[in-house]
C-alpha positions in Angstrom: 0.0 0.0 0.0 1.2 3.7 -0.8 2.5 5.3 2.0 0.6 8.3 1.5 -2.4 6.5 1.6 -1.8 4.5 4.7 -1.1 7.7 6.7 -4.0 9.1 5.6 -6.0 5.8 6.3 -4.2 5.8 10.0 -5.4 10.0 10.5 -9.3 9.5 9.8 -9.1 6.2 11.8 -7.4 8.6 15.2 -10.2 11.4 14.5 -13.2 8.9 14.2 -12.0 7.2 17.5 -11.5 10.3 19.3 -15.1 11.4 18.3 -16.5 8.0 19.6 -14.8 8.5 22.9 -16.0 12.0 23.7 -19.8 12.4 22.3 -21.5 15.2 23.1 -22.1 16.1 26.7 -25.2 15.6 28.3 -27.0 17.8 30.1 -25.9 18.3 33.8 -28.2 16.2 36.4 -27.8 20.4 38.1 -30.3 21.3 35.1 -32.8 18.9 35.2 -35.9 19.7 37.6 -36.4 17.6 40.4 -39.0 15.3 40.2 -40.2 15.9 43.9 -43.3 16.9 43.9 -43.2 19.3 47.3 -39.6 20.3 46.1 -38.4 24.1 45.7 -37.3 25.1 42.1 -33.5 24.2 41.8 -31.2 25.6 43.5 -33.6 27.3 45.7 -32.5 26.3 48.9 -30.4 23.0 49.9 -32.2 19.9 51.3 -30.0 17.4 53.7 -31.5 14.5 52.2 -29.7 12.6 55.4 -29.3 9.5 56.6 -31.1 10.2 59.6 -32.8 8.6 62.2 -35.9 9.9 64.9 -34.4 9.1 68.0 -36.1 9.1 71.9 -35.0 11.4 74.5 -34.8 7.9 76.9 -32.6 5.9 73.8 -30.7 9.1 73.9 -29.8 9.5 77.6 -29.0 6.1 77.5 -26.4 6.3 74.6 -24.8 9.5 76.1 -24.5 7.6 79.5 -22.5 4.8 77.5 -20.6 7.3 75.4 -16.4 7.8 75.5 -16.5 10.4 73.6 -19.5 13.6 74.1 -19.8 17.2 73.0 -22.6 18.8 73.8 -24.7 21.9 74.0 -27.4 23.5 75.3 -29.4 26.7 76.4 -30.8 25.4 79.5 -29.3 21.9 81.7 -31.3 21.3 84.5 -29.4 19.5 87.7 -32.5 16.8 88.4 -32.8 15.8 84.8 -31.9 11.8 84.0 -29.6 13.7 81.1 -27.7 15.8 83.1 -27.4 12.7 85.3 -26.4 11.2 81.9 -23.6 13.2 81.3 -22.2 13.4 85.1 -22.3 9.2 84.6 -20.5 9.2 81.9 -17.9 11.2 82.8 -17.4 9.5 86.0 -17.1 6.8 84.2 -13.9 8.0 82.3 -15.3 9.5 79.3 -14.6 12.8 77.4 -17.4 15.0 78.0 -17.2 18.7 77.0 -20.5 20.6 77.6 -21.4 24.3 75.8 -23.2 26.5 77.9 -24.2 30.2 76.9 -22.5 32.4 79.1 -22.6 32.5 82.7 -22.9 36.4 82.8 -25.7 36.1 79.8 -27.8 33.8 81.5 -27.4 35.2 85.3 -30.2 37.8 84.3 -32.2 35.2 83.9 -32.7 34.2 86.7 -33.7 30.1 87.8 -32.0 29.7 84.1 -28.5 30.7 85.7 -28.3 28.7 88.9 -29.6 25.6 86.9 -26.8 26.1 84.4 -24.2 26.5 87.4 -25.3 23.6 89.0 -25.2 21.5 86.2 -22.0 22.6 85.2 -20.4 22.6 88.8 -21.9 18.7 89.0 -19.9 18.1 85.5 -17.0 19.0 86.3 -16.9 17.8 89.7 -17.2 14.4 87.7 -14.6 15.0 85.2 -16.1 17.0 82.5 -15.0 20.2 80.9 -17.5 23.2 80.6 -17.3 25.6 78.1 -19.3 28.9 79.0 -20.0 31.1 75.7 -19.0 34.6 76.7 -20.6 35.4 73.2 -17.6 36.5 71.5 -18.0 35.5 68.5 -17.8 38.1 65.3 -19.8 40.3 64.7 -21.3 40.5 68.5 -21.7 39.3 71.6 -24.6 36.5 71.3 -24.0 33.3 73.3 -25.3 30.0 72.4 -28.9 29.0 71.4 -28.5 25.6 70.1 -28.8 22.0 71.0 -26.5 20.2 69.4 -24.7 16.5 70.5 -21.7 13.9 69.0 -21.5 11.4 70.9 -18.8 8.4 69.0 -19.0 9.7 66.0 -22.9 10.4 65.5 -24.7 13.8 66.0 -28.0 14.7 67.6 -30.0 17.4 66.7 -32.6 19.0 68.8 -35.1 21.9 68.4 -35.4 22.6 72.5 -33.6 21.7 75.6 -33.7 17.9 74.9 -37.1 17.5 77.1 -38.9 14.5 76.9 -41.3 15.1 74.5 -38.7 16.8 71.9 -38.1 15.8 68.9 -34.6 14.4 68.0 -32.6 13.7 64.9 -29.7 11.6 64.7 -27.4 12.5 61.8 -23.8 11.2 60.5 -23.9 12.9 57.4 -19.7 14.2 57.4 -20.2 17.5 56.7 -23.0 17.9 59.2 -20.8 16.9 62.0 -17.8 19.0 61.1 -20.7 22.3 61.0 -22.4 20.7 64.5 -19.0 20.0 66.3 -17.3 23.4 65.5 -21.1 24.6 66.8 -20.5 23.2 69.8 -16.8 24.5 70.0 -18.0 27.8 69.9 -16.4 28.3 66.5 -19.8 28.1 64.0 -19.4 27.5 60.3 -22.3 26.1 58.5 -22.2 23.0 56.3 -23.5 23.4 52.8 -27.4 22.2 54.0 -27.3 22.7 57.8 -26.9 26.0 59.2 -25.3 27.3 62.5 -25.8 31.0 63.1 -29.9 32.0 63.5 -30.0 34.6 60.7 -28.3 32.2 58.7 -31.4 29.2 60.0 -34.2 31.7 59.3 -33.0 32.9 56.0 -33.2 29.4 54.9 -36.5 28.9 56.8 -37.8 32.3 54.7 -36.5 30.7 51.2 -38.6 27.5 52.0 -41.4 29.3 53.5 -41.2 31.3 50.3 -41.0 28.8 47.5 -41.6 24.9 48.2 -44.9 23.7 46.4 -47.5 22.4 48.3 -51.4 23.6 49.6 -50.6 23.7 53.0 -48.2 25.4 55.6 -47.5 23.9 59.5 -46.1 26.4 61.1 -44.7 26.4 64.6 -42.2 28.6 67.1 -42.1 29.4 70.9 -40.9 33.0 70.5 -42.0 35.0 67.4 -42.1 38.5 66.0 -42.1 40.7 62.7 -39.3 39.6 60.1 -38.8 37.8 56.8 -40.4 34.4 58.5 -43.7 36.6 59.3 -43.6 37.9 56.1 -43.1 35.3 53.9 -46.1 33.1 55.9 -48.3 36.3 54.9 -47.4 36.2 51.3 -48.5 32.4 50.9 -51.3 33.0 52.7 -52.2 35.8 50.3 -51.3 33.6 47.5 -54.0 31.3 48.8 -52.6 28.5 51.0 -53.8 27.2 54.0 -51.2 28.1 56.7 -51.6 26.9 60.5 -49.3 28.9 62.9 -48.6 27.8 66.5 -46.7 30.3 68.6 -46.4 29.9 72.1 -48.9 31.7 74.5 -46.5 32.8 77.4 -44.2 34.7 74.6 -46.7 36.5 73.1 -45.9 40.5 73.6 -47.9 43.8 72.5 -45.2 44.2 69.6 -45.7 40.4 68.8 -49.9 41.4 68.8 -49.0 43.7 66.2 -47.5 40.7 63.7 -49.9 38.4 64.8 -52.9 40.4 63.9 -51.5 41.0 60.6 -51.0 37.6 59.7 -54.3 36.5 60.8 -55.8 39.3 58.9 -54.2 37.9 56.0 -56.3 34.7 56.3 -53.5 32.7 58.8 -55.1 29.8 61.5 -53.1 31.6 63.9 -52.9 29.3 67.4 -52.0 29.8 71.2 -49.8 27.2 72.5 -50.2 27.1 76.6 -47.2 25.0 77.4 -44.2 25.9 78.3 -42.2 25.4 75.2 -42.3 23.8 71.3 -40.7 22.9 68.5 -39.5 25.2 65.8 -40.4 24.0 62.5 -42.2 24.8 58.9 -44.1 21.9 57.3 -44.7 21.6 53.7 -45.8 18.5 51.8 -43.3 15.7 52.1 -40.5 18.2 53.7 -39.9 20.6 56.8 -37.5 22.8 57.7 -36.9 22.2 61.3 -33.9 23.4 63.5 -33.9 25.4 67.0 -33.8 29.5 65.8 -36.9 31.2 67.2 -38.5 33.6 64.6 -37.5 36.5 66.0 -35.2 40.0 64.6 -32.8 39.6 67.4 -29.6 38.0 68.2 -28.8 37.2 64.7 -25.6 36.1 65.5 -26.4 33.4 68.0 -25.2 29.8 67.7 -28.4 28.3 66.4 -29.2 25.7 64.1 -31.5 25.0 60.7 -32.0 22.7 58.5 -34.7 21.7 55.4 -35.3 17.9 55.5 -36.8 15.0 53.1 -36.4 11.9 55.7 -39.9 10.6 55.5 -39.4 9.2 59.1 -38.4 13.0 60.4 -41.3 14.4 58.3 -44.1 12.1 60.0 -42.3 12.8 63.1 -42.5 16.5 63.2 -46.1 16.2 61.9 -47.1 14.2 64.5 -45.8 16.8 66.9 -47.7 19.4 65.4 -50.9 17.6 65.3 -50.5 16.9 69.0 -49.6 20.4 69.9 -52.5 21.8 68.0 -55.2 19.8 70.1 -53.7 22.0 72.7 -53.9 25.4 71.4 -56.5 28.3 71.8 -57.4 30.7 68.3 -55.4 33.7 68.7 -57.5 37.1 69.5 -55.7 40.8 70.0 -57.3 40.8 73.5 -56.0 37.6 74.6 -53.3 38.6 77.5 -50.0 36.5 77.5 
């Protein structure tokens, strides 16, 4: 065969391998819409799709109190609880227990709230623990912890209150998750891409979801609440036509929170008094909630706090059932009703 011929032969065989081996691109999974029919339009807001796991306050306790290794936070640990009686066993027991606990000076205004925390802290240590009191130094301003947050071994716990018996809590051992919820707990919060650590941060999400997940219905539920994106955004459905329940608890309600409250009812919102003495802080709609432990309030934007928009069926029914409960509870909301 001509030489000529052969090279040329040898060139279209290269080109017409090189085309078979790189075909046109796709398009990226990033552009096609999700299928979900409750889901945000992409790119709206991030879901943490898991895995997780609903777990008891009594399973929780008991893995704490077989833990080596614990970090933990809270806003309020109360010296007669079985958990703080959790933590005291297991570091008696020779495990590594740190504790978070918003600052001493923060929380002595508050009166009970301070010599609960001092106890519990004083009982700790006694045992072997370290306790870490937030001064609430953290840039921009001084706002000490909010959040409950746990690892114990290597798994996180989330919870929305102060890990009462009724609460709802989330196990989670997603990696990025526990590097955001144990710098949380260090004091040093950085959010992961779908779980965030600093309130403004938590409510901007909970706005975004409020805002723009599909779906007939909103559950809405806080302890302390007042005018803000959250407020607004629960108006604007409501105006758009969607049902939306609100639960806010009775004892926070103040005149400036009248003022919100009466607006939103105004605009058509099942707006509910919660009598007890605490609830969960979530937003249900369809087949996902955002759920986390930021109160719906202007303030403290700073605070350690936690947020998060979640698909786990489990978590879903969970939080639902929680709500349902809490609403055989309530009392409509009236202007005249005093707090």
């Amino acid at each position: 065969m001509d030489s000529r011929l052969r090279l040329v032969l040898v060139v279209f065989a290269f080109v017409l391998c090189a085309q078979t081996a790189n075909p046109t691109p796709s398009p990226s999974p990033a552009a096609t819409p999700s299928s979900s029919p409750s889901a945000a339009p992409t790119g709206a807001y991030p879901v943490d799709a898991g895995p997780f796991a609903v777990v008891s306050e009594a399973s929780f306790e008991s893995i704490v109190a077989a833990g080596k290794t614990i970090q933990f936070s809270t806003y309020l640990l109360n010296p007669s609880s079985t958990l703080e009686q959790a933590l005291v066993s297991a570091a008696a027991a020779g495990a590594s227990v740190e504790v978070s606990l918003p600052s001493d000076s923060f929380v002595q205004s508050l009166g009970d709230v301070y010599q609960e925390d001092m106890q519990s802290a004083q009982n700790i240590a006694n045992a072997g623990g370290t306790v870490m009191w937030d001064a609430g130094n953290q840039s921009p301003n001084a706002q000490p912890l909010h959040a409950k947050l746990a690892i114990v071994d290597g798994t996180a716990y989330l919870d929305g209150r102060n890990w009462d018996s009724t609460d709802v809590i989330v196990s989670d051992t997603g990696v990025a998750d526990l590097l955001a919820i144990g710098n949380a707990i260090a004091l040093n919060p950085t959010d992961s891409p779908t779980l965030d650590t600093v309130k403004q941060d938590a409510l901007s999400l909970e706005t975004t979801y409020i805002s723009s997940t599909s779906g007939s219905t909103i559950d809405y539920m806080t302890e302390s609440f007042g005018a803000g994106n959250v407020a607004n955004a629960l108006i604007a459905r409501a105006q758009a036509g969607l049902t939306v329940h609100a639960i806010v608890l009775k004892s926070d309600v103040s005149t400036s929170e009248k003022t919100t409250l009466t607006q939103m009812q105004q605009a058509g919102i099942d707006v509910e008094l919660n009598p007890g003495s605490g609830s969960e802080k979530l937003a249900i709609i369809g087949t996902t909630a955002w759920f986390g432990s930021s109160n719906s309030t202007a303030g403290v934007p700073y605070q350690i706090d936690w947020g998060a928009v979640f698909s786990d069926p489990n978590v879903i029914a969970t939080l639902q059932s929680n709500f349902d409960a809490t609403l055989t509870t309530c009392t409509p909301y009236s202007s005249s009703v005093s707090s």
